[in-house]
N, C-alpha and C positions, 0 to 999 in steps of 0.2 A: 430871286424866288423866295415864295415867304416859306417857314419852315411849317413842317403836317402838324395838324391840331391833334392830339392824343385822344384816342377814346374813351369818353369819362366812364361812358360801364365799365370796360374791358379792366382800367382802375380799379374801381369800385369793389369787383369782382374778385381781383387779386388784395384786398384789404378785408375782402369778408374770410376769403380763404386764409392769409396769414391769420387772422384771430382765432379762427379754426381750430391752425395749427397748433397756437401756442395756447389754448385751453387743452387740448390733447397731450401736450408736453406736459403741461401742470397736473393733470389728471394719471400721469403715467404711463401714459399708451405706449411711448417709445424708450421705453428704458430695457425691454428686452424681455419682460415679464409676456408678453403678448405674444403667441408667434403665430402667423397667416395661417390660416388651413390651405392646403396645396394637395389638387387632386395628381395623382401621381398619371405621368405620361402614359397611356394603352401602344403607345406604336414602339417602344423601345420591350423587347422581349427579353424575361426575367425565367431563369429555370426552376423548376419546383425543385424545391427541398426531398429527395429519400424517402430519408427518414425523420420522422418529425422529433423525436427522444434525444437524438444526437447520436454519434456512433453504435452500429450493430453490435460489431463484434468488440464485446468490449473487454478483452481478455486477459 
């Protein structure tokens, strides 16, 4: 059997991305300075705070 011919987009593809990558490395994107916005989960239930000052009685 002869061996699968690779697909040259699929290639292609993955060399447009690596370059991508590494202008976003050079440019600083991933050094930690950046962080995702991240909408916070609605299905996990979080209890309201009191009192918003911090303790009442503060004696």
């Amino acid at each position: 059997m002869a061996a699968k011919k690779r697909d040259s987009q699929k290639e292609l593809d993955a060399i447009e991305r690596a370059a991508k990558r590494e202008a976003q490395k050079a440019a600083g994107a991933l050094d930690g300075r950046y962080r995702p916005r991240v909408v916070k989960s609605r299905k996990s239930y979080t209890r309201k705070r009191k009192h918003k000052g911090g303790e009442r009685n503060g004696a």
